[in-house]
C-alpha positions as CSV (number, residue, x, y, z in Angstrom):
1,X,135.2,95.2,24.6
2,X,135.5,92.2,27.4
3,X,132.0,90.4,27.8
4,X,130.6,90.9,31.2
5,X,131.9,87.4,31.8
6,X,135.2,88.4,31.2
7,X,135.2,91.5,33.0
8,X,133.9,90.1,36.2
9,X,136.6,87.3,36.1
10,X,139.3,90.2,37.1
11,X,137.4,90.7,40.9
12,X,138.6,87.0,41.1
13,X,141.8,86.9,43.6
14,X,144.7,86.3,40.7
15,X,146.1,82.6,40.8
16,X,143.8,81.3,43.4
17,X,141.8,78.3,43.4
18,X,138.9,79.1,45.6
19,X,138.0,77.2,48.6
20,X,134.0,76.3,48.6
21,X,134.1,76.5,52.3
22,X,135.4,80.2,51.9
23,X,133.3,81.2,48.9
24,X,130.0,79.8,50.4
25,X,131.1,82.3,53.7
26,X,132.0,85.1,51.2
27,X,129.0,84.5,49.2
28,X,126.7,84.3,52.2
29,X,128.2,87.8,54.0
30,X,128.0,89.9,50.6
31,X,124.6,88.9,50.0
32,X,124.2,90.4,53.6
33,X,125.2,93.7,52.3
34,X,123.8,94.1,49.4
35,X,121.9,97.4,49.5
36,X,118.2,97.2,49.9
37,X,118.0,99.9,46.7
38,X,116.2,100.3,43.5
39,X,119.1,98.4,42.0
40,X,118.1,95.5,43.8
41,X,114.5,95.6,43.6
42,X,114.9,96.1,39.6
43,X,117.0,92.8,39.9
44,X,114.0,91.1,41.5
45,X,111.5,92.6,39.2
46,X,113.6,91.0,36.2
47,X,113.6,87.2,38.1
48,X,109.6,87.6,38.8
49,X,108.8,88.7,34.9
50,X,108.1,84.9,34.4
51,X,105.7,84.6,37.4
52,X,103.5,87.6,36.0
53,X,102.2,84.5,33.6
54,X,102.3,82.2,36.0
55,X,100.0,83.9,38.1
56,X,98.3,85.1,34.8
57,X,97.4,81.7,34.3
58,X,96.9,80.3,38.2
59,X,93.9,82.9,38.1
60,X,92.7,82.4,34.5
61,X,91.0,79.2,35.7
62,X,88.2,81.1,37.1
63,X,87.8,84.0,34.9
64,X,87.6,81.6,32.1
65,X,85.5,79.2,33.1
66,X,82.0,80.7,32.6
67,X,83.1,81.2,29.5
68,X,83.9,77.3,29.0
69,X,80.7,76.7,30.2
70,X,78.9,78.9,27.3
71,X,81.0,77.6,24.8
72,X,79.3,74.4,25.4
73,X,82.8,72.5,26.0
74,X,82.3,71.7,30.1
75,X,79.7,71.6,32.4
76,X,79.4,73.9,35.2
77,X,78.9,71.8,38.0
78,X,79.4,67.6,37.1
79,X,82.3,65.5,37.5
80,X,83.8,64.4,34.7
81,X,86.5,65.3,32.3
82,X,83.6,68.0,30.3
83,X,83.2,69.6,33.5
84,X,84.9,73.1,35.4
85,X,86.3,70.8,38.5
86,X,87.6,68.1,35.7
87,X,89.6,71.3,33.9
88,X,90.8,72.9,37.1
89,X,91.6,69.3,38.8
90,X,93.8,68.7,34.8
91,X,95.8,72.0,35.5
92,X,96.4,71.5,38.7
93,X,97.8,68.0,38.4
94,X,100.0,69.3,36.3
95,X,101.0,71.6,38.9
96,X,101.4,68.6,41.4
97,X,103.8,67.0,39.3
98,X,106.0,70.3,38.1
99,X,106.6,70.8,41.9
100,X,106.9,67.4,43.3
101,X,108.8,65.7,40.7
102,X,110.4,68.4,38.9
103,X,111.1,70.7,42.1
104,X,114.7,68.5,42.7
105,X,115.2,69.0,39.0
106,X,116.0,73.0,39.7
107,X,118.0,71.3,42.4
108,X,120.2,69.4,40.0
109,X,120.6,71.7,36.6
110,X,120.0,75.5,38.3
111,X,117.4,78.1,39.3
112,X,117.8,80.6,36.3
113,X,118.0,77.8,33.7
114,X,114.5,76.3,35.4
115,X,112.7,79.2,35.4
116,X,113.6,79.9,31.9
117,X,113.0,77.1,30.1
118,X,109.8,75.9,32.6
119,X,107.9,79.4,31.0
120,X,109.0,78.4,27.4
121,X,107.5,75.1,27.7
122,X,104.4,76.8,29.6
123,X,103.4,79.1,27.0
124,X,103.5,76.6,24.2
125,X,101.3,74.0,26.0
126,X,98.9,77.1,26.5
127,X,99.0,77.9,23.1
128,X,98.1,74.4,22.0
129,X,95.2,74.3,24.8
130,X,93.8,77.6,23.8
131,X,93.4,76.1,20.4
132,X,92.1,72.7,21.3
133,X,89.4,71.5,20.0
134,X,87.2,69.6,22.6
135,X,87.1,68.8,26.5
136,X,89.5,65.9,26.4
137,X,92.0,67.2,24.6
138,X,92.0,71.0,26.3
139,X,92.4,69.5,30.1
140,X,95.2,67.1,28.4
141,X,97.0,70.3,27.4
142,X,95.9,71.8,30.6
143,X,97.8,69.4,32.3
144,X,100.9,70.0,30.6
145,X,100.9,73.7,31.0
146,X,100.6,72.9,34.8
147,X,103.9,71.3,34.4
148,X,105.7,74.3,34.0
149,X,104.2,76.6,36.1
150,X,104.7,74.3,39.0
151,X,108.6,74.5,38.0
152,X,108.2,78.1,37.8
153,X,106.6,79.1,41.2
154,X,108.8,76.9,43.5
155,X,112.0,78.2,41.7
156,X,111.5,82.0,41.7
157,X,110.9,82.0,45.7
158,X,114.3,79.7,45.9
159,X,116.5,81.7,43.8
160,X,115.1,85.1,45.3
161,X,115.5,83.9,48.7
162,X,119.6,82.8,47.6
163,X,120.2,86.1,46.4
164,X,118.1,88.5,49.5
165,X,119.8,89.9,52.4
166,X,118.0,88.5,55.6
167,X,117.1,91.7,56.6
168,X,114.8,92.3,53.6
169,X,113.9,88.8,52.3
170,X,110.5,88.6,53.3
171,X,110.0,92.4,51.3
172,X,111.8,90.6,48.4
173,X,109.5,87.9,48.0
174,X,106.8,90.1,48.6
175,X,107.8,92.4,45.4
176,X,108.1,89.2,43.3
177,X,104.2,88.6,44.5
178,X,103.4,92.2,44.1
179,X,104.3,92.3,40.3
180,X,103.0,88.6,39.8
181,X,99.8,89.6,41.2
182,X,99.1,92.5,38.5
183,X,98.2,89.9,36.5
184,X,95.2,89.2,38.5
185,X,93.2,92.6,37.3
186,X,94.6,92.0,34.0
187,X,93.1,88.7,33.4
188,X,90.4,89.8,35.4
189,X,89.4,92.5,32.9
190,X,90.5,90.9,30.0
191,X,88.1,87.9,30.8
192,X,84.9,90.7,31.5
193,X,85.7,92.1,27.9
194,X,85.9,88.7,25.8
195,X,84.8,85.9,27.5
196,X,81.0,86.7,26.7
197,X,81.6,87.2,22.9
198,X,83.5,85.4,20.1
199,X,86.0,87.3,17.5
200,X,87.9,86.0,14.5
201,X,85.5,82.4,14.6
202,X,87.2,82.1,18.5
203,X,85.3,82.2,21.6
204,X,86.4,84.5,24.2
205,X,87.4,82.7,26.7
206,X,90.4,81.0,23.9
207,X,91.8,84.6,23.3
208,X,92.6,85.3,27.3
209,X,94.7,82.2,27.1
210,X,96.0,83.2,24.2
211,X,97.3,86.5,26.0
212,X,98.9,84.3,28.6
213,X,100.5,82.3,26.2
214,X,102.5,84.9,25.0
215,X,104.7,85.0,28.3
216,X,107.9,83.6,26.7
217,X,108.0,86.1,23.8
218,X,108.4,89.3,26.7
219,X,110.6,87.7,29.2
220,X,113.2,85.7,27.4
221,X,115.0,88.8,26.3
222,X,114.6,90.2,30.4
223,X,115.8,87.2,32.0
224,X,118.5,86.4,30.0
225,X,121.4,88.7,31.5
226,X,120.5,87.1,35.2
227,X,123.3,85.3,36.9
228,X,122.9,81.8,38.2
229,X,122.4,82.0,41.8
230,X,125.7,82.0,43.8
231,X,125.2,79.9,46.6
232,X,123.7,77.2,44.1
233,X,126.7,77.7,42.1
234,X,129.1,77.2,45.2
235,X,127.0,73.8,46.4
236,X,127.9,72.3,42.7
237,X,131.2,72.9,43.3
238,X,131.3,75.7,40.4
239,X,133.4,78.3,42.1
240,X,134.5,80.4,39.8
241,X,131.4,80.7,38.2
242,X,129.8,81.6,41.6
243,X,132.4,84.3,42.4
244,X,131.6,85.3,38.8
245,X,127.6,85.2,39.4
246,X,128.0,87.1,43.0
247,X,130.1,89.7,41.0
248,X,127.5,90.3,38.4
249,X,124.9,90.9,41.2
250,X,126.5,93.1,43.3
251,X,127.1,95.0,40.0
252,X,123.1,94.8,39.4
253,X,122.3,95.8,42.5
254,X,124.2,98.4,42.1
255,X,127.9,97.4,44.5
256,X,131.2,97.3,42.8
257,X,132.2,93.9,43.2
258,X,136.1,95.2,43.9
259,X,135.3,97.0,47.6
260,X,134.0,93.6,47.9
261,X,137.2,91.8,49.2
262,X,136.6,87.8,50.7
263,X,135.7,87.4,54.5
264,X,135.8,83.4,55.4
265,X,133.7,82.5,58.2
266,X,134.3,79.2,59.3
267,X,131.4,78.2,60.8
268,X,129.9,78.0,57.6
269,X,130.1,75.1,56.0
270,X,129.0,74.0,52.3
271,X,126.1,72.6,50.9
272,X,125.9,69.6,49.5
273,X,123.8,68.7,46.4
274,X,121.0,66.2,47.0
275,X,119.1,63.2,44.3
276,X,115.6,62.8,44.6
277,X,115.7,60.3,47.2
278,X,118.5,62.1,49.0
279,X,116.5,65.4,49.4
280,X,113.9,63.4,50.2
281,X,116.2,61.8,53.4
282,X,116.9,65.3,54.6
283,X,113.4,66.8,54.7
284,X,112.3,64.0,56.9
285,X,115.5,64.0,59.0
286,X,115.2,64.2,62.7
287,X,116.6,68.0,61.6
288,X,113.3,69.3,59.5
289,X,110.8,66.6,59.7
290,X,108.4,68.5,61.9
291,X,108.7,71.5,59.3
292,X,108.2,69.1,56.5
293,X,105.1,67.6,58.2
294,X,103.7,71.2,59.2
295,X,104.2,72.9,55.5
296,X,102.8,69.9,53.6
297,X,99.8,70.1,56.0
298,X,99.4,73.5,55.9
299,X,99.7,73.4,52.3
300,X,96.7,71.0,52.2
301,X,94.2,73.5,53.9
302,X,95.6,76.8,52.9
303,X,94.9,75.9,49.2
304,X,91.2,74.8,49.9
305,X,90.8,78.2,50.9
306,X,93.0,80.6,49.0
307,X,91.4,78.6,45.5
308,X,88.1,78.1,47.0
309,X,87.8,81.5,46.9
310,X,90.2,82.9,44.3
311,X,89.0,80.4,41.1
312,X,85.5,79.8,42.0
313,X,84.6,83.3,42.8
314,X,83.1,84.5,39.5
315,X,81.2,80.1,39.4
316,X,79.7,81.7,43.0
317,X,78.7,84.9,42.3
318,X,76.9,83.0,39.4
319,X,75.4,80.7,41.8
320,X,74.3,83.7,43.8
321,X,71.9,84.9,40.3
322,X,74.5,86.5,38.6
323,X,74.7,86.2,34.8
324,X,77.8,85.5,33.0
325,X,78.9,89.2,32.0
326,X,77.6,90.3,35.6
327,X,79.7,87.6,37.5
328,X,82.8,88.2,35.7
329,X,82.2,92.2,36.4
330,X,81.7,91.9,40.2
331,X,84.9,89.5,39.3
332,X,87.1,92.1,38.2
333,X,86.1,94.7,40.6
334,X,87.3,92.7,43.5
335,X,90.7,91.7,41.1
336,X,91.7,95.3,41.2
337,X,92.5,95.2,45.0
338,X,94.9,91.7,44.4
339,X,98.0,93.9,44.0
340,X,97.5,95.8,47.1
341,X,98.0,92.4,49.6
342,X,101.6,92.6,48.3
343,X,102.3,96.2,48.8
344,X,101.3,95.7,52.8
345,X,103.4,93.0,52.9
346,X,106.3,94.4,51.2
347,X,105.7,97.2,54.4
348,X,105.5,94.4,57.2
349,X,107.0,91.3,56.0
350,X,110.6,92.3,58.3
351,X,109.1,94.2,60.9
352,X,106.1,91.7,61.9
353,X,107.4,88.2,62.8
354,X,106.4,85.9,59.5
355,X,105.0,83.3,61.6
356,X,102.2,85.5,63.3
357,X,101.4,87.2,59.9
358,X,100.5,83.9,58.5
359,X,98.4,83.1,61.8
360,X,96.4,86.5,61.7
361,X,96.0,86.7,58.3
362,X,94.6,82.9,57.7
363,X,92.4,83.9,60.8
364,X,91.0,87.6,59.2
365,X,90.0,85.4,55.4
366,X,88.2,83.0,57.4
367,X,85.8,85.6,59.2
368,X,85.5,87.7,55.6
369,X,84.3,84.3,54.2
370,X,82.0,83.6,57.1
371,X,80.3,87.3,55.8
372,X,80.3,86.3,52.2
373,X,78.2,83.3,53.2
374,X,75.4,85.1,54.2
375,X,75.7,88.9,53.0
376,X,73.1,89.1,49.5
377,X,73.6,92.9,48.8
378,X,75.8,93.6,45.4
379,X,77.7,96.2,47.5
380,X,78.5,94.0,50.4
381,X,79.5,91.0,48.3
382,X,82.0,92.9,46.2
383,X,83.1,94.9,49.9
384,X,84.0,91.5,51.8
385,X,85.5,89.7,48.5
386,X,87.7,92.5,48.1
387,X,89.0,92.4,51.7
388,X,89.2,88.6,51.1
389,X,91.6,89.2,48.6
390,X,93.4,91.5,50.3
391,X,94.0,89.1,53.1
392,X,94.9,86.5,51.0
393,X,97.5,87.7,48.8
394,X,99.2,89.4,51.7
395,X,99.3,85.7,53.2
396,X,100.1,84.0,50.3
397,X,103.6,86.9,50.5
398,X,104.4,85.9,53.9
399,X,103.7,81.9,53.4
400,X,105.9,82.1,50.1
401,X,108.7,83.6,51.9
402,X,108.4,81.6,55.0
403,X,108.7,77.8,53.3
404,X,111.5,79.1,51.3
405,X,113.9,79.5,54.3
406,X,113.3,76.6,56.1
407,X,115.5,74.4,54.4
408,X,119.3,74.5,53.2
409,X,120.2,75.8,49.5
410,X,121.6,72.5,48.7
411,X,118.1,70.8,48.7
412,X,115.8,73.8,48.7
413,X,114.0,73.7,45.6
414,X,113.1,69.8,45.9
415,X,112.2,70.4,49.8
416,X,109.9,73.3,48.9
417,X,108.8,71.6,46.0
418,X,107.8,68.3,48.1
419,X,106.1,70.8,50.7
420,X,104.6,72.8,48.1
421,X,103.1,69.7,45.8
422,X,100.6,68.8,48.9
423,X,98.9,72.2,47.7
424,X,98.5,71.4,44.3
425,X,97.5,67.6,45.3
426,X,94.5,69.3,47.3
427,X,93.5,71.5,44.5
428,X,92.9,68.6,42.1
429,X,90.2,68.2,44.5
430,X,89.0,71.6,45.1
431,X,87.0,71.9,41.9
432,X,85.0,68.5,43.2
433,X,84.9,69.7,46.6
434,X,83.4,73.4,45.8
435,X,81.2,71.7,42.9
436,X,79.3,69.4,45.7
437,X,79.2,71.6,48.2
438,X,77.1,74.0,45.9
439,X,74.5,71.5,44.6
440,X,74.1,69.6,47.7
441,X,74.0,72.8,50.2
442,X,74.5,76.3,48.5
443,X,76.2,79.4,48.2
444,X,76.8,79.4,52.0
445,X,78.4,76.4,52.7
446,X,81.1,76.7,49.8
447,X,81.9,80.1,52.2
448,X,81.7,78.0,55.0
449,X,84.1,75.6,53.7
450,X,86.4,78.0,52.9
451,X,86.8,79.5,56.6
452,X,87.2,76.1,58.0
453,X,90.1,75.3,55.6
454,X,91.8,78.7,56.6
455,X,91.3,78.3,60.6
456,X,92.9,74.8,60.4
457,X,95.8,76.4,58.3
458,X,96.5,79.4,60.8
459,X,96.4,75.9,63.5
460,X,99.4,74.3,62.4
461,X,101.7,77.3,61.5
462,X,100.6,78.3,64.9
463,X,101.2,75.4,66.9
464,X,104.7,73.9,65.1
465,X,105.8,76.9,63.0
466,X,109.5,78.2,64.0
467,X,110.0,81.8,64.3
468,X,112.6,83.0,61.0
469,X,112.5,87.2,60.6
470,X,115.9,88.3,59.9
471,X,118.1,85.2,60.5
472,X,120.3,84.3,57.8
473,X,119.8,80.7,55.7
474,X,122.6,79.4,56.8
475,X,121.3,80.0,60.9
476,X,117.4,79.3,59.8
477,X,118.6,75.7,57.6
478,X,122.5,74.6,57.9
């Protein structure tokens, strides 16, 4: 029996070297009509099985961290390396790295074998953390982790947004969030069950890291039948292989690649690859240097927000006279809605103008966090954090998509990763930020701090942001 390789080699026109000019306008116009089907949406669940963990893990940080605290390892609000901000500020530097130096590196070697190999290298550094033995060495290995999830997340919105038709590529993204965001009960839950107690001689609070640890065992086997992304392929120079790779999707998503015949388009031109310093040329280009100034800026203040409120929630509820097992369940209550901001984006994210959802939603989480500062009542705190989190991982759908296409395949993963890093930069900083704010001023002002960040956010996508629903890359980022 022929390989799939093999077999998709004969919907190659016989004796034909192929043009990258023509492929890249072949490529680009049967993407365009691949059909927005279960096929497809099973392909995009299989690319976003390694983001599950990594948002497993992005949201871990605050469900584990009263338990650090009772383990007697960090201290709940200090400063230094034993402390919650020193942990999250280790992780997230990590993160700061994976997407600003390692972004261009998906660039250079390919978005399936980045995504792949970033989670295998994730899980083992999470292993080795949730096994550490004090402070130093568990934000050390915290750091490391951070590596590959910042890898992860800017590579699964750049190969999902190669491979979407325009017409659908904000619901695309939004699916990948949707199943990523599952997680966020799971842990949730998971934390509320074992995080107060201690099993097997382990604390709690080791075993939920240990459960996102064991990402690379499920998805290796799912991801390994996914073709490279074409019009990566294509930018490299690798035609055959991207007429091979565009064949084995349109077969995924259900298409047979033979009624499939070439249509060149000339204005279309290819993609060149860009270094490090090269991509970094382009993004502040008279072309896209306002869009690299705006997203890096945006990044800044969204992610004082979004991780003001999503890691520190269960540290605040504590702060408000919660106990530990009572924290983490008000927690995990409010978790059970994150899945849901997805699904209402996946219904809006074509049909509403990106730009504006980013705008309006940024706006709605600032006035649910100007409630939680001041509302007391159980019912009214779990209420407003639930919309909260609704809001926010609806924007965080829409925000995904929308950095993603504003810059050409050839660079996109570095340019997103540059844009992207300013975020993670920020949240090294968070912890410090949230930990002041609470022993200096209270409960209230952390809230208040958190709307502030989200009105200057919804600002500057407001004021430079460029308008992107259902143009193709090639139009949004030539």
């Amino acid at each position: 029996m022929r390989s799939s390789r093999q077999s998709h080699s004969l919907f190659r026109p016989c004796g034909v070297t192929i043009d990258s000019l023509r492929l890249s306008a072949t490529i680009a116009q049967r993407l365009e009509r691949l059909p927005i089907a279960a096929g497809l949406r099973r392909l995009v669940a299989r690319i976003s099985a390694g983001g599950w963990f990594e948002f497993y893990d992005l949201f871990m940080t605050g469900y584990i961290a009263l338990g650090l605290v009772k383990s007697g390892l960090f201290s709940l609000l200090g400063s230094g390396v034993a402390s919650l901000a020193g942990f999250a500020a280790a992780g997230f530097s990590g993160m700061f790295a994976g997407t600003l130096i390692f972004g261009w590196v998906s660039d250079r070697f390919g978005r399936k074998t980045m995504f792949t190999w970033s989670l295998v290298f994730y899980s083992l550094m999470t292993c080795a953390m949730a096994l550490a033995p004090n402070a130093l060495a568990i934000d050390c290995l915290r750091f490391f982790a951070g590596l590959g999830i910042g890898v992860q997340i800017v590579t699964i919105d750049a190969y999902i947004s190669e491979i979407a038709p325009s017409r659908a590529r904000g619901l695309l993204i939004a699916l990948s969030q949707a199943i990523g965001y599952t997680a966020v009960p799971v842990v949730a839950f998971a934390s509320y069950l074992l995080v107060p107690h201690t099993f097997a001689g382990l604390d709690g609070w080791r075993w939920v890291a240990l459960g996102g640890a064991a990402g690379a065992i499920f998805v290796w086997p799912i991801q390994r039948g996914l073709a490279e992304s074409p019009r990566w392929l294509t930018g490299h120079g690798r035609n055959n292989e991207a007429y091979d790779a565009l064949a084995r999707i349109e077969e995924q998503a259900g298409v047979n690649p033979k009624s499939q015949p070439p249509e060149p388009v000339s204005e279309v031109q290819r993609s060149t690859h860009g270094r490090p310093l090269q991509t970094l040329a382009r993004i502040f280009s008279q072309e896209y240097r306002a869009r690299t100034f705006m997203l890096a800026s945006f990044n800044i203040f969204q992610t004082i927000g979004f991780y003001g409120f999503a890691a520190w929630i269960p540290v605040l509820l504590n702060q408000r006279g919660s106990d530990v097992t009572q924290s983490l369940h008000y927690s995990s209550i409010i978790a059970i809605v994150t899945p849901l901001g997805p699904l209402l984006a996946m219904r809006f994210a074509d049909t509403l103008e990106r730009k504006l959802q980013i705008v309006a939603l940024a706006v709605s989480s600032a006035a649910c966090a100007l409630v939680l500062a001041y509302v007391t009542a159980p019912w009214a705190i779990v209420t407003f954090g639930a919309l909260i989190t609704l809001v926010n991982t609806w924007f965080s759908c829409a925000f995904h998509a929308y950095q993603s296409e504003l810059y050409p395949t050839s660079i996109r993963a570095g340019a997103v990763g540059f844009v992207y890093s300013w975020s993670r930069l920020s949240s090294i900083f968070v912890g410090y930020l949230y930990a002041f704010m609470l022993r200096a001023h209270g409960v209230g002002a952390a809230f208040e701090t958190i709307a502030a960040a989200m009105v200057i956010s919804a600002t500057i996508v407001a004021l430079v942001g460029p308008l992107t629903n259902r143009k193709p890359l090639e139009v949004l980022a030539p």
